[in-house]
DRENVEXFI-828739 format. One record per residue (C-alpha): chain; x, y, z; residue number from 1; residue in three letters. Coordinates in pm, 1 decimal. Layout:
N
chain_px_py_pz_n_res
A_X_Y_Z_NUM_ALA
...
//
This chain:
277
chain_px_py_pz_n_res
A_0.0_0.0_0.0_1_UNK
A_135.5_313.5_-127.0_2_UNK
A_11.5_691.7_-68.4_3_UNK
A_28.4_951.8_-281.6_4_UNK
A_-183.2_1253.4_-475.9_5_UNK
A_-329.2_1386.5_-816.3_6_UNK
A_-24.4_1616.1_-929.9_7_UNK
A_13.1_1908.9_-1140.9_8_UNK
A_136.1_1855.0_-1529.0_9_UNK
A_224.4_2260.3_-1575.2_10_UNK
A_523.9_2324.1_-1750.7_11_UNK
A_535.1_1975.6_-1896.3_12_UNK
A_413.2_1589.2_-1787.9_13_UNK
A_774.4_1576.5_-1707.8_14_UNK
A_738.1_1755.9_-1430.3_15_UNK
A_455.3_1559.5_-1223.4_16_UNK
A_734.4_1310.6_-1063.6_17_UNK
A_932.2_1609.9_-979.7_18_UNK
A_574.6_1773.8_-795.2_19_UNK
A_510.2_1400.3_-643.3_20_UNK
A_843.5_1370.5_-442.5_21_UNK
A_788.0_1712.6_-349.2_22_UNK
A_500.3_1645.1_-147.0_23_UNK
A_618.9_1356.4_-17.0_24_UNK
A_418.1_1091.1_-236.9_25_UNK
A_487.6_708.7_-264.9_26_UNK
A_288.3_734.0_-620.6_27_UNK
A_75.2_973.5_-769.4_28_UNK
A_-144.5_1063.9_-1007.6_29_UNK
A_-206.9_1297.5_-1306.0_30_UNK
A_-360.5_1392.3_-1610.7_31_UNK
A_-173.5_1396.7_-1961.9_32_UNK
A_-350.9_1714.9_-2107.0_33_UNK
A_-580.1_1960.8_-1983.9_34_UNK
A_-937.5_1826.5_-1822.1_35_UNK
A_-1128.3_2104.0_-2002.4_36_UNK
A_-1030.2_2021.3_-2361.7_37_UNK
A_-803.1_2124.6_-2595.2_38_UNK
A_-491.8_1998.0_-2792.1_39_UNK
A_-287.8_1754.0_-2583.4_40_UNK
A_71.9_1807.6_-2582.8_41_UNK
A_268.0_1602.2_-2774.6_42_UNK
A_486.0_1298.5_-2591.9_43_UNK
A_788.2_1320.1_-2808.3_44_UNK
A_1106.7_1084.9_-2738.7_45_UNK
A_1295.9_1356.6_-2553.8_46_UNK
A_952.5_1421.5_-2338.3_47_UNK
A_920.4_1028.3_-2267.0_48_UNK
A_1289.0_969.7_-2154.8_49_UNK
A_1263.5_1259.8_-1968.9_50_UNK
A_951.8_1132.9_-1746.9_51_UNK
A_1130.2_796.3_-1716.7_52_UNK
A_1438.9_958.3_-1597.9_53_UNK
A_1249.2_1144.1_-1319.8_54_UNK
A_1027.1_899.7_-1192.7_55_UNK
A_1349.4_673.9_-1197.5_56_UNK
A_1515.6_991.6_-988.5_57_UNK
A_1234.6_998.5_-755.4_58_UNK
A_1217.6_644.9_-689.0_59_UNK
A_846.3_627.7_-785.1_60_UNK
A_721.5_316.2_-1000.8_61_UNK
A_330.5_330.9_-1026.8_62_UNK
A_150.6_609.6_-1130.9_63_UNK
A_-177.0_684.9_-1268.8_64_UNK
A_-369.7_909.5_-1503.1_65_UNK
A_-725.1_1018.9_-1492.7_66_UNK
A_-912.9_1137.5_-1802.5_67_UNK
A_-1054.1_1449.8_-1882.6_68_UNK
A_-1410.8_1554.0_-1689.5_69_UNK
A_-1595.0_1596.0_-1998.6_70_UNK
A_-1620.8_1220.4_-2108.3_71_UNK
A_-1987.5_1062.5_-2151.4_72_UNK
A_-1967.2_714.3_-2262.4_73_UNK
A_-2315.5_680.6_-2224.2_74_UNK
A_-2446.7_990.0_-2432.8_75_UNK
A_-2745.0_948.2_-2631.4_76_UNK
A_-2568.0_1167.3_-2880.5_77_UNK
A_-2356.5_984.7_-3125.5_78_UNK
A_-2147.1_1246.6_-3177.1_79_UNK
A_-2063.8_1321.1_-2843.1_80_UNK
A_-2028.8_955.9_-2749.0_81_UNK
A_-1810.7_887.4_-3051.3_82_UNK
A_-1562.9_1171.7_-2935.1_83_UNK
A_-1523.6_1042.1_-2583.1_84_UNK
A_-1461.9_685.2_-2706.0_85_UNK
A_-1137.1_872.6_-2923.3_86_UNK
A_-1056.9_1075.7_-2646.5_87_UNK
A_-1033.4_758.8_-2421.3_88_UNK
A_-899.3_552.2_-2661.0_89_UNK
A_-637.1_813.5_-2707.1_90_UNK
A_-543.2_841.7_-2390.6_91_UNK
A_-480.2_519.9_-2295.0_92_UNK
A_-219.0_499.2_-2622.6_93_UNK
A_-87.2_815.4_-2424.6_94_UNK
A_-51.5_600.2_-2073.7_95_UNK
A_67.0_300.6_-2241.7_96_UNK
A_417.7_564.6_-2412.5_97_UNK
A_453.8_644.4_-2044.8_98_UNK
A_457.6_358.3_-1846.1_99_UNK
A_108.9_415.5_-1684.3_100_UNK
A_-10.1_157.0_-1437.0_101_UNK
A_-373.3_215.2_-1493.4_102_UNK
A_-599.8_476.7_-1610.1_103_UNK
A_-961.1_519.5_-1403.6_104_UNK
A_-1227.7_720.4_-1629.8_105_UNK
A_-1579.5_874.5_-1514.5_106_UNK
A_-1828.0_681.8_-1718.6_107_UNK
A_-2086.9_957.1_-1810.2_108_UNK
A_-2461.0_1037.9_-1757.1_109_UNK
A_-2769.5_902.4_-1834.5_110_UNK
A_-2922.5_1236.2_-1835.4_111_UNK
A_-3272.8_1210.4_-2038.4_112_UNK
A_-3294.0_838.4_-2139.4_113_UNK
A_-3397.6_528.1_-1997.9_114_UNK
A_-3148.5_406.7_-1775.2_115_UNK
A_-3120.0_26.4_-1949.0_116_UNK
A_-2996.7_223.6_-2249.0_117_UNK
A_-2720.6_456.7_-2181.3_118_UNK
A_-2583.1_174.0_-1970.6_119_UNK
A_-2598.0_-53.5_-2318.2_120_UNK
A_-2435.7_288.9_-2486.3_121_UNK
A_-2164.8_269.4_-2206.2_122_UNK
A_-2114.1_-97.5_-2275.0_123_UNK
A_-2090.3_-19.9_-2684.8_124_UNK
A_-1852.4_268.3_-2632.3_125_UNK
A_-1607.4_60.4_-2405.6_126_UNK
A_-1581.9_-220.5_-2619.9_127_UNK
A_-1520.0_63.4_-2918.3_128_UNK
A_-1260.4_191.9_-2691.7_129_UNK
A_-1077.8_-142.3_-2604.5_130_UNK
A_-1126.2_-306.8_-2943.1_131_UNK
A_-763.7_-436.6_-3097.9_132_UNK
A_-595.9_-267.8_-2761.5_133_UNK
A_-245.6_-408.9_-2692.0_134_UNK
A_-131.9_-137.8_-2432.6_135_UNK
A_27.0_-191.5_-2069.9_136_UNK
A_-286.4_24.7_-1901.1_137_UNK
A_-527.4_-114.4_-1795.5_138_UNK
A_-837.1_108.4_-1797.3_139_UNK
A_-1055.1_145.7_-1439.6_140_UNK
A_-1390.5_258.5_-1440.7_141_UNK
A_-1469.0_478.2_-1129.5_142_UNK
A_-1774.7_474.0_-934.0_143_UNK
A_-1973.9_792.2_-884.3_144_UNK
A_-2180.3_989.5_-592.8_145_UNK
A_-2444.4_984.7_-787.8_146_UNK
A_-2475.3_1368.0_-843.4_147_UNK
A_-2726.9_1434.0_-1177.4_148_UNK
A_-2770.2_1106.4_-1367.4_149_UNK
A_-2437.5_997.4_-1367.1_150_UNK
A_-2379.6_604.1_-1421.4_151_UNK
A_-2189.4_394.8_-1200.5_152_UNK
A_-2334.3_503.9_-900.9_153_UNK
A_-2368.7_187.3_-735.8_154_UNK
A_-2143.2_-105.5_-747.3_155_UNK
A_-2389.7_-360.1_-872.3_156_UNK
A_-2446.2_-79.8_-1171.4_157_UNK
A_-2033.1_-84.7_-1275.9_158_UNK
A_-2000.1_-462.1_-1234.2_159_UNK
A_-2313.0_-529.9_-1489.6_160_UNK
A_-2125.8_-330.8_-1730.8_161_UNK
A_-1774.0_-514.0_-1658.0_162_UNK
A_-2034.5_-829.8_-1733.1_163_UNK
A_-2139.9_-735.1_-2067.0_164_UNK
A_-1841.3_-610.5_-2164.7_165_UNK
A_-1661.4_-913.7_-2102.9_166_UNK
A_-1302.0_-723.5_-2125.5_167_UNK
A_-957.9_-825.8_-1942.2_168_UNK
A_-848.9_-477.5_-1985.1_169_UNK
A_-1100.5_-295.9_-1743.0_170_UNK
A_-1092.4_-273.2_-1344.8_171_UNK
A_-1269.3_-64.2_-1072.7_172_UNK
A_-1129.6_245.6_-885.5_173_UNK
A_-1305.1_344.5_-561.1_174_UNK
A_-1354.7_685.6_-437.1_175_UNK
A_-1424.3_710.8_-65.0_176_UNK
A_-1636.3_1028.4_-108.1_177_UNK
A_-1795.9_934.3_-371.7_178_UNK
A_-1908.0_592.0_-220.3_179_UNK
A_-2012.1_757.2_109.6_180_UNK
A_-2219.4_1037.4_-79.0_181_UNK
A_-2436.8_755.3_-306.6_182_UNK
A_-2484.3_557.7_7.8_183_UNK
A_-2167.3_352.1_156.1_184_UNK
A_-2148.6_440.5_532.9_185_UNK
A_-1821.8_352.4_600.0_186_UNK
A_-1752.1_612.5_917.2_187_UNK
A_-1674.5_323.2_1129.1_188_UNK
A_-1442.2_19.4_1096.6_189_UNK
A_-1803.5_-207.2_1093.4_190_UNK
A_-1881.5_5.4_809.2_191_UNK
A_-1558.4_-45.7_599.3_192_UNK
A_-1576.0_-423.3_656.5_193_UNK
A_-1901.0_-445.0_546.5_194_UNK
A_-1805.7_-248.1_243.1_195_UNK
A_-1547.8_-521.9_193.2_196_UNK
A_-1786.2_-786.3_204.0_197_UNK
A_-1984.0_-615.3_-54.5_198_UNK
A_-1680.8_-542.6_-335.0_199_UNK
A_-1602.5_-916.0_-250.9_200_UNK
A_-1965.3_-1005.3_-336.3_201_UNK
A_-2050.0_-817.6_-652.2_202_UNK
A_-1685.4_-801.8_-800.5_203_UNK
A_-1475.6_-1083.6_-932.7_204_UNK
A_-1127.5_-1123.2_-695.4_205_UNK
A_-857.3_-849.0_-803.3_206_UNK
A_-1115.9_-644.6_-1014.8_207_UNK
A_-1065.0_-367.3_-715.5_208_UNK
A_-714.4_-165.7_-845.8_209_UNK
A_-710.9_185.5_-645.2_210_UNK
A_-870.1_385.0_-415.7_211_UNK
A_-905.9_756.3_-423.5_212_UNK
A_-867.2_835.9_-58.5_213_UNK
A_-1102.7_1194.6_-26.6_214_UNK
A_-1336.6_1281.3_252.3_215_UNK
A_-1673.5_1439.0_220.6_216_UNK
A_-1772.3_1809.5_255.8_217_UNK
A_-2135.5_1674.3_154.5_218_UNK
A_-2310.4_1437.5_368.9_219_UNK
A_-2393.3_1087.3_385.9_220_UNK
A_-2622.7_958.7_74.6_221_UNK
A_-2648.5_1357.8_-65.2_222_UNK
A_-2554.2_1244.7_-420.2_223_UNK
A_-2331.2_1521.0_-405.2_224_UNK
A_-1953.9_1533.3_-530.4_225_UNK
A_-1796.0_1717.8_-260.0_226_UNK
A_-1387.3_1637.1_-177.0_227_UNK
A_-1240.6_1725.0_162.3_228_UNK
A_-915.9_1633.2_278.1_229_UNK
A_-879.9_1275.8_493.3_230_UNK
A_-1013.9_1329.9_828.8_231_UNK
A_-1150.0_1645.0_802.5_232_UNK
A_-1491.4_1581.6_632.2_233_UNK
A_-1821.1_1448.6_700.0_234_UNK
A_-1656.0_1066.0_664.9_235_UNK
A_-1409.2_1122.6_914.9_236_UNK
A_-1053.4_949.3_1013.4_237_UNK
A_-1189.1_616.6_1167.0_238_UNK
A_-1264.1_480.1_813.0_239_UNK
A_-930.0_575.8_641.2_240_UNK
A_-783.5_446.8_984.8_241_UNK
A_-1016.1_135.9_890.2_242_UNK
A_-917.0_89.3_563.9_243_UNK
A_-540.7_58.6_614.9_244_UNK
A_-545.7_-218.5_845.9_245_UNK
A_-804.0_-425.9_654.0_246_UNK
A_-587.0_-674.6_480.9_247_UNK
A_-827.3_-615.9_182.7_248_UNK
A_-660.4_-291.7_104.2_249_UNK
A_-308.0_-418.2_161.6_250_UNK
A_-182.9_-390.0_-247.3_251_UNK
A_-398.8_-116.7_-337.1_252_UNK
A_-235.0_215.2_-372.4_253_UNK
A_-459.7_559.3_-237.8_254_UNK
A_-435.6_919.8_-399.0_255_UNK
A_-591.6_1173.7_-255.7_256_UNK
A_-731.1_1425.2_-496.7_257_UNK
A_-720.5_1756.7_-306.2_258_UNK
A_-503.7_2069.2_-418.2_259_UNK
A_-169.7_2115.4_-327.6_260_UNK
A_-1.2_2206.7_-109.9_261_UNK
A_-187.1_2128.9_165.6_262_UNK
A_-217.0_1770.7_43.7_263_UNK
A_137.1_1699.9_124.5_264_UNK
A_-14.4_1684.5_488.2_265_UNK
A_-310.4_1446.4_377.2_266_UNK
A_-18.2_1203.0_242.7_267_UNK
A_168.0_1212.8_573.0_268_UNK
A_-153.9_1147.0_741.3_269_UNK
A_-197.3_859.1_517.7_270_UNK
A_171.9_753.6_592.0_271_UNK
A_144.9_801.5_962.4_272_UNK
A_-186.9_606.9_984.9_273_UNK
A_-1.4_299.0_837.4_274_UNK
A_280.5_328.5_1047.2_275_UNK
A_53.2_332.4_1337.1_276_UNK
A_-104.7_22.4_1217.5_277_UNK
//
């Protein structure tokens, strides 16, 4: 079990091992281009060695990239569905050049249809996305708090489309806040156990790959997507205290996604908590 956080790419993706070590991460995380859109930058030879060389430097071997906000795998719109299958597709090309252990992905709303068929569009646009894929990444689809229409809300929801997709390729990342806003109470150690029992009930073994390690500014079963750093929100320290002693969690690695540089102190939490343990 490794800690670390979602790091800045400014200035080049170069840089985010440099940023990692900096506030004190084990591994981190990052994006390769902007979240909003745009033109990603281009990863050149001399970029690529020079990531290598600094996560070599920093003595940091996993790492992870999330993509942009704006996907919807599940959009009615064929357009719009057709350019977040590229745009994923494309990315994980982009993680695969740079070594990336895995890449999680929000799936996308249901927003106005029925919700049998933008879970069958979700289904359609991964198997678009992972057709003739011969990366290193492994894509991880990451469940939701249920804020709008979004899909993947529940974990019964994201294993059903792991089912029909049938797919080697795709895991599960788990987001503490997100799970405690859509209705996981896992404030207590009997809570985290029992959400252990659950992810070993609906999921196949080893289909869990990471956790995202945020505490809640919104409370319990509000659907609403509100990060807080560990300990300091609504979920509270007992269940990341929990979580690091269940043996369940032992090989999964936790980023926190809260802005620097205060999270350098939510990683040394983290750190501290395990040394405790």
């Amino acid at each position: 079990m490794k800690f670390g956080a979602h790091v800045s790419i400014a200035g080049g993706i170069e840089n985010a091992p440099l940023r990692a070590r900096e506030l004190g991460c084990e591994c981190f995380q990052m994006f390769t281009r902007s979240p909003r859109g745009g033109r990603p930058p281009e990863l050149d030879e001399p970029l690529l060695e020079a990531f290598s060389r600094n996560c070599v430097e920093v003595s940091i071997g996993d790492y992870y990239v999330h993509t942009p906000y704006f996907i919807n795998l599940a959009s009615g719109k064929e357009d719009l569905r057709g350019k977040s299958v590229d745009l994923v597709r494309e990315e994980l090309e982009r993680s695969s050049a740079l070594g990336v252990k895995y890449m999680m992905t929000h799936i996308g709303s249901a927003k106005e249809m029925e919700r049998e068929v933008a879970i069958s569009n979700v289904v359609d646009s991964l198997s678009r996305v992972l057709r003739d894929y011969s990366g290193e990444t492994r894509l991880l689809l990451e469940n939701t708090a249920g804020q709008g229409h979004t899909i993947g809300v529940s974990f019964e929801e994201i294993s059903l489309i792991l089912e029909r997709t049938a797919h080697e390729d795709l895991g599960v990342c788990i987001d503490t806040a997100h799970m405690f806003a859509s209705g996981y109470d896992i404030r207590t150690r009997e809570g985290v156990e029992e959400l252990v029992e659950c992810i070993d009930t609906v999921f196949a073994p080893g289909t869990v790959k990471l956790v995202h390690a945020n505490d809640s500014k919104a409370g319990f079963n509000s659907n609403k997507d509100r990060h807080e750093h560990p300990g300091q929100g609504e979920i509270g320290i007992d269940c990341f205290r929990a979580m690091i002693e269940n043996p369940f969690f032992d090989n999964l690695d936790m980023i926190v996604e809260m802005p620097p540089p205060e999270v350098a102190k939510d990683v040394e939490l983290l750190k501290r908590l395990r040394d405790e343990g």
